[in-house]
C-alpha positions as CSV (number, residue, x, y, z in Angstrom):
1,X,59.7,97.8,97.6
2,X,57.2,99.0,94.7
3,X,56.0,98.0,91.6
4,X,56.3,100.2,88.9
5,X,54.5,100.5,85.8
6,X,55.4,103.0,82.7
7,X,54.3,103.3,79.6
8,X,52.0,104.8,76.5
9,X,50.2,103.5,74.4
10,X,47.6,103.8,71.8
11,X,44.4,102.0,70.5
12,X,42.7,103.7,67.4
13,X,41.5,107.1,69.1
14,X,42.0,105.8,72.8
15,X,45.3,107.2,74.0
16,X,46.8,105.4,77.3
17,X,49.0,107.0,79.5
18,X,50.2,105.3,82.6
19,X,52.5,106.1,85.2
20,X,52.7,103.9,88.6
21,X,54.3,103.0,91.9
22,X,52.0,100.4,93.5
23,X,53.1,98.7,96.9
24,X,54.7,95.1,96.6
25,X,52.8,94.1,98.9
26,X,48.9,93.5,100.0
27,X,46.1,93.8,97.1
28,X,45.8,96.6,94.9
29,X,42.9,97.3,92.9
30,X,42.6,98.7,89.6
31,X,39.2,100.2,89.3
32,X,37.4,102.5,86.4
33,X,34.7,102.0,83.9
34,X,34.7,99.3,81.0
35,X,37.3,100.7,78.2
36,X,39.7,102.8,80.8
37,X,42.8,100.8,80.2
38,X,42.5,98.5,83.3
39,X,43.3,95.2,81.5
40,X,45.6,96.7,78.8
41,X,48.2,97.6,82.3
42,X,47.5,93.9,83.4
43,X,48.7,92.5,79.6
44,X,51.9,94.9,80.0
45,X,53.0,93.8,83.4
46,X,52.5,90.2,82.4
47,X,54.3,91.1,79.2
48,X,51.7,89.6,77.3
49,X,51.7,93.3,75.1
50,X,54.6,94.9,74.4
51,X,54.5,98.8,74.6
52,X,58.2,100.6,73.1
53,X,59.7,102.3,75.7
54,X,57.5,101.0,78.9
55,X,59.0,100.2,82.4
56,X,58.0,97.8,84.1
57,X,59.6,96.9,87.6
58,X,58.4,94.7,90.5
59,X,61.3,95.5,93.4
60,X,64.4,94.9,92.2
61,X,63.5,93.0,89.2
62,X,63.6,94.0,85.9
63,X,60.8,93.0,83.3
64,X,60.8,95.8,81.0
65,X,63.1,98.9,80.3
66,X,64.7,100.5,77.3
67,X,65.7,97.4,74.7
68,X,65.6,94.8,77.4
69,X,62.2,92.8,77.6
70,X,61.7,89.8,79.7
71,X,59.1,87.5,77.8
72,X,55.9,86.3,79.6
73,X,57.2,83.3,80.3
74,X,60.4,83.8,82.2
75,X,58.2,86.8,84.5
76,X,57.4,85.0,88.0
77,X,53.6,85.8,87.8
78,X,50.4,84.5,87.8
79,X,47.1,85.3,86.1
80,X,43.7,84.3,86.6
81,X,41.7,85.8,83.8
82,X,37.8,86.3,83.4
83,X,37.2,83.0,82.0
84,X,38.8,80.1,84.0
85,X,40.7,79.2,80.6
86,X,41.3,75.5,81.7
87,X,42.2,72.8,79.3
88,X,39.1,71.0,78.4
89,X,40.9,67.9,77.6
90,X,43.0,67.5,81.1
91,X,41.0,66.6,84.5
92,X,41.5,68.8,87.2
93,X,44.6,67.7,89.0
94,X,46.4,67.4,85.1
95,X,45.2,71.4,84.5
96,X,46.7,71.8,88.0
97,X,50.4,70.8,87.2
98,X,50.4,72.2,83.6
99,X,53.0,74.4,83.6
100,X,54.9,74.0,87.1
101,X,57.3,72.1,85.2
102,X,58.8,75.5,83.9
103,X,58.9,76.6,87.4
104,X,62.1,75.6,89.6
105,X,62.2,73.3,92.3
106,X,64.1,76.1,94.5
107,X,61.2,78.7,93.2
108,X,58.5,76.4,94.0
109,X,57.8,78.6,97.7
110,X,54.0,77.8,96.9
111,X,53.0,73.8,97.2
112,X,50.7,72.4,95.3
113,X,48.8,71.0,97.7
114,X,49.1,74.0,99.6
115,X,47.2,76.2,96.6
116,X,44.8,72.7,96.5
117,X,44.2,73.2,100.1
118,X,43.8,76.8,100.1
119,X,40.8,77.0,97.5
120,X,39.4,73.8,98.8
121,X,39.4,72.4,95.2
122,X,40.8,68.2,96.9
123,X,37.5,66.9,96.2
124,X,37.3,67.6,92.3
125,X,41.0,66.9,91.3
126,X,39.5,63.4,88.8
127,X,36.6,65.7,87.8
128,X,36.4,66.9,84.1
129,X,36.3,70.8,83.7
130,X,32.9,70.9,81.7
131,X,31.4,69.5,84.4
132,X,32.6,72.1,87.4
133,X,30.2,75.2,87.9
134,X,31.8,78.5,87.1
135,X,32.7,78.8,90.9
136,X,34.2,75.7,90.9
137,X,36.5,76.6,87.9
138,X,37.8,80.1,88.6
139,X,38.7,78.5,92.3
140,X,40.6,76.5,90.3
141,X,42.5,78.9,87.6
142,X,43.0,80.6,91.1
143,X,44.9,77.3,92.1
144,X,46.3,77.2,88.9
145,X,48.0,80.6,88.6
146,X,49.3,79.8,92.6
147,X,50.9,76.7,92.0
148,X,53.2,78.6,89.7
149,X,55.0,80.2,93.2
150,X,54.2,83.7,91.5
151,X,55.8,86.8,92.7
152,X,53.1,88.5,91.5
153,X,49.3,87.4,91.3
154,X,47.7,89.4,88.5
155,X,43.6,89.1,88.5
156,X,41.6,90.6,85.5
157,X,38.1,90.5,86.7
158,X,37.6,87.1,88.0
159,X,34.1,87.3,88.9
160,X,33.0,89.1,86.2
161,X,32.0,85.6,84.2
162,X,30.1,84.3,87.4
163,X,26.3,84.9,88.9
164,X,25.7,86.7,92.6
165,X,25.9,83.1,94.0
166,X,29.0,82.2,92.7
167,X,31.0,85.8,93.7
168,X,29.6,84.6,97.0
169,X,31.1,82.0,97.2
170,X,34.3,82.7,95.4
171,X,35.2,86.2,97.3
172,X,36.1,84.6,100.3
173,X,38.8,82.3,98.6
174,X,40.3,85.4,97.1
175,X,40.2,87.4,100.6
176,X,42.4,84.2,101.9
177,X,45.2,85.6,99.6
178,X,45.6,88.0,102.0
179,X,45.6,86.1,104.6
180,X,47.6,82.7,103.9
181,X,50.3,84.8,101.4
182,X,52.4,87.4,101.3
183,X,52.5,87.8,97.6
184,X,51.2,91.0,95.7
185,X,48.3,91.0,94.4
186,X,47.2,93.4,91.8
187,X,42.9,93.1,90.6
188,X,41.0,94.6,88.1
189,X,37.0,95.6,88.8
190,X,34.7,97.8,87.8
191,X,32.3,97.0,91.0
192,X,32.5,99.8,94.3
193,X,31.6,96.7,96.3
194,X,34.0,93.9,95.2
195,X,37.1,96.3,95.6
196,X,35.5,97.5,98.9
197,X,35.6,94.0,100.4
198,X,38.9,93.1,99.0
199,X,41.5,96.3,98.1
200,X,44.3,97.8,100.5
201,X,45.4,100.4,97.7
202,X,43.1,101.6,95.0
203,X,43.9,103.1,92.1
204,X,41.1,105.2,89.9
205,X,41.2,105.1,86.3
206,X,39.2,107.3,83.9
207,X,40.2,107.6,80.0
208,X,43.6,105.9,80.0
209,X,44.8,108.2,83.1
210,X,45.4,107.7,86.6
211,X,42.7,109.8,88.3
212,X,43.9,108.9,91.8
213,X,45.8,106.2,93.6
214,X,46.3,105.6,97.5
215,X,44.9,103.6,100.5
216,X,41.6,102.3,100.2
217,X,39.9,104.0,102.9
218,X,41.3,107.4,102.0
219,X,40.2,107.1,98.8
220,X,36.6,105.9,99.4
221,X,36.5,109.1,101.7
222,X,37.9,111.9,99.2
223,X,35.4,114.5,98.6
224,X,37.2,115.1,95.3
225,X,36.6,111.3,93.9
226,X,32.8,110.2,93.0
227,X,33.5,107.5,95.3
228,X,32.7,109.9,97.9
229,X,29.4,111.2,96.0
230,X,25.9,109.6,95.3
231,X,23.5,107.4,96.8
232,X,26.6,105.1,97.3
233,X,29.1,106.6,99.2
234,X,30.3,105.2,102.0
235,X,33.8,105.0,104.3
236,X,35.2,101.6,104.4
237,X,36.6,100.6,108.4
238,X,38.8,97.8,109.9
239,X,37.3,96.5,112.6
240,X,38.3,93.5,115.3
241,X,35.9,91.6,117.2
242,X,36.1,92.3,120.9
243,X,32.5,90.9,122.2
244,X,29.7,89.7,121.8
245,X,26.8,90.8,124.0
246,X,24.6,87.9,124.0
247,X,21.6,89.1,125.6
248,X,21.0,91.4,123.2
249,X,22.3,89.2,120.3
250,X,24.8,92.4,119.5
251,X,28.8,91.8,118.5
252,X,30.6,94.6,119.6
253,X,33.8,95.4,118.2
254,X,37.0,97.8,118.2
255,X,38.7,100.1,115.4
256,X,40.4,102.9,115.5
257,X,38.0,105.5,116.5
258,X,36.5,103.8,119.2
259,X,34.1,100.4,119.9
260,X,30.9,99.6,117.5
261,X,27.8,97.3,118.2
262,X,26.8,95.3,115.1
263,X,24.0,93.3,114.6
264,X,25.3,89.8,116.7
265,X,27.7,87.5,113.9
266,X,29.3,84.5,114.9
267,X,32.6,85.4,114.6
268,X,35.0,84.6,117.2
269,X,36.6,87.0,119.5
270,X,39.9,88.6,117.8
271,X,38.5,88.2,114.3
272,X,39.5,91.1,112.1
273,X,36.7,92.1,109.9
274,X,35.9,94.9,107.4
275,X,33.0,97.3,107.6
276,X,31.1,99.6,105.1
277,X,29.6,102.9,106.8
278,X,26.9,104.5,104.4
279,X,27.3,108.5,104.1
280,X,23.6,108.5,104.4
281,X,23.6,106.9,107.3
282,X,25.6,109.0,109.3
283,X,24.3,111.9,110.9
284,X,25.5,114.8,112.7
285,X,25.1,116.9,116.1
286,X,27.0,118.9,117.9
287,X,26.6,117.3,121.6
288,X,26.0,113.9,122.8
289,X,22.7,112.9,122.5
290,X,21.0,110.8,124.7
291,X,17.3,109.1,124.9
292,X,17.7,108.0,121.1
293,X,17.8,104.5,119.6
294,X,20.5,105.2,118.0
295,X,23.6,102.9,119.4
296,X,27.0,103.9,117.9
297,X,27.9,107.8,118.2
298,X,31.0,109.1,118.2
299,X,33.0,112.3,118.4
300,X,34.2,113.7,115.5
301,X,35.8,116.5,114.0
302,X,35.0,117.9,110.5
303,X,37.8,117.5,107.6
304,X,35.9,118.8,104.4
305,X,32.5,119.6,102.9
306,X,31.8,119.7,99.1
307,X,28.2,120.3,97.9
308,X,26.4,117.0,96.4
309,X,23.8,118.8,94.3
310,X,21.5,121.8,95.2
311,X,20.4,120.8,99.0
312,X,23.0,118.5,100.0
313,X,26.3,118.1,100.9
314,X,28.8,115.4,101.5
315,X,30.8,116.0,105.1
316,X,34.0,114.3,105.6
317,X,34.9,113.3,109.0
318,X,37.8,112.3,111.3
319,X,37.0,109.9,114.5
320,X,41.0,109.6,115.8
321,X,42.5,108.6,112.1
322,X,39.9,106.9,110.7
323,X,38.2,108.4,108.2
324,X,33.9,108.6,107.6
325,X,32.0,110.5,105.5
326,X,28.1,112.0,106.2
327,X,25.6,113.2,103.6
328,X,23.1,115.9,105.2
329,X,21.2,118.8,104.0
330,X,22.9,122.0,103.0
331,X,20.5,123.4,105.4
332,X,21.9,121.2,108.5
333,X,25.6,121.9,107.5
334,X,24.6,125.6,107.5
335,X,22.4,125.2,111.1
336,X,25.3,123.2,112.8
337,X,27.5,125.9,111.2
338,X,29.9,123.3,109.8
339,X,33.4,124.2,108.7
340,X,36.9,122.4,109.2
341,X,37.8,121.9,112.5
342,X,34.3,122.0,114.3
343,X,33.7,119.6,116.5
344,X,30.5,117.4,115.9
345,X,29.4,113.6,116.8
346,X,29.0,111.3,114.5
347,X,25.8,109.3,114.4
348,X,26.0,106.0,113.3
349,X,22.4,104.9,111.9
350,X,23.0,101.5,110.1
351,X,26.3,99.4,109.8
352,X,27.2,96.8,106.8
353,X,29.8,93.8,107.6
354,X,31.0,93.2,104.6
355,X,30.3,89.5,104.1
């Protein structure tokens, strides 16, 4: 089951053209720089703008196609939209049942108290909204926009209006999405580390076009996206916790192209968890060294180079199927005599768990 999304539109000299098929399920992310059309494909799924001749689909259901035109209301969605957007003059729990009136007792598949629950929002149900902090509100427009029993969850930046603190505290709340629901979720962001932490598919916009779309991972990893270039690159890994070696104070965990020490976490055994490999942490050699400090190494076999910049390049590299990338000297690639389909090891200098 997809979700598809068609249509063109145009803005004084900005000229949108988007064509999509984005999985029903998991969270997609919608990412690009400020003015690339990101929130204008949010507005026309949730019908809030209506674009002549669009499609828009989710599965089998039909919100948009040649006359026909399902208005916002009647579209099983939910939106949580930079600004919490709560109703000033209703407390918390009152903001919180605004609307599920409209929604169907045989629709409601989301509880109220469950979406309550969820964003751990109990304690401020009497409270006032002026007198939440900006975390506290956009966990509740979260609430809000679940206790609608969407089909879809649409999310246009919803950190954007919030300090570091706040995202912190906020970002787990959204990750639970994935967890507690099975509903789509489809996010807007302009931040490499916000869709790094939460994304399954990623789509890359760039002046009202679709520069790329596909699984997260891949696309953090392909040598023909700046994901892959910079100071920034990095591959994205799922991880499981399998141990933790306590004498050392080390947490050792499993993923697809073998087992990885991290610095020692907390988190219990048969915890999934995400992890961010930096491509300038990651060097090369061609056998397994030993007598080095340098814990995690892996064998590897090379996928692709493409030159970043005069003396380096940017090495993409396969451990089983999971995907890393390595930025070294142009001078290394050449001494190691890298091409596609060497064998090398992978060596693992620093590892991130994203929080």
């Amino acid at each position: 089951m997809t979700i598809e999304v068609r249509f063109k539109a145009r803005r004084g000299e900005f000229d949108l053209d988007i064509d999509l098929q984005l999985p029903a399920r998991g969270f997609t992310s919608l990412f690009g720089p400020s003015g690339c059309g990101k929130t204008t494909i949010l507005r026309a799924i949730a019908g809030l703008d209506r674009h002549p001749g669009a499609v828009i689909r989710v599965g089998e259901m039909i919100w948009q196609q040649d006359r026909f035109f399902l208005p916002t209301h009647r579209r099983s969605l939910g939106y949580v939209f930079q600004e919490s957007s709560l109703f000033d003059h209703l407390n918390i729990r009152r903001n919180l049942e605004y609307g599920i009136k409209r929604v169907a007792r045989e629709n409601r598949h989301i509880a109220l108290d469950s979406a309550i629950e969820l964003l751990e929002i109990g304690e401020l149900l009497q409270r006032m909204p002026a007198t939440l902090s900006g975390g506290e509100r956009q966990r509740v427009a979260i609430a809000r926009a679940l206790a609608l029993s969407p089909q879809l969850l649409l999310m246009d930046e919803p950190l954007a209006a919030v300090d570091i603190d706040r995202k912190q505290e906020i970002i787990p709340y959204i990750e639970s999405l994935h967890r507690e629901l099975k509903i789509p979720v489809i996010h807007v962001s302009h931040l490499p580390e916000e869709v790094a932490r939460l994304a399954d598919h990623l789509v890359l916009l760039d002046s009202g076009r679709v520069k790329a779309a596909g699984d997260v991972h891949d696309m953090f990893t392909r040598l023909d996206l700046a994901l892959a270039q910079g100071t920034e690159a990095s591959a994205i890994i799922e991880a499981v916790v399998a141990a933790h070696d306590h004498a050392y104070q080390l947490t050792l965990m499993d993923f697809g192209g073998g087992q990885i020490a991290i610095a020692g976490t907390d988190l219990p055994v048969g915890t999934p968890a995400r992890l961010r490999l930096a491509a300038r942490d990651v060097s090369l050699t061609l056998e397994h060294q030993t007598g080095t400090s340098i814990l995690n190494i892996f064998p590897a076999v090379v996928d692709d180079i493409s030159p970043a910049g005069a003396a380096q390049v940017t090495v993409r590299l396969m451990t089983s199927q999971v995907p890393l990338i390595a930025s070294i000297t142009r001078k290394s690639a050449d001494d190691l005599k890298l091409a596609p389909g060497k064998q090398v090891f992978a060596q693992i200098k620093s590892i991130a768990l994203l929080p």
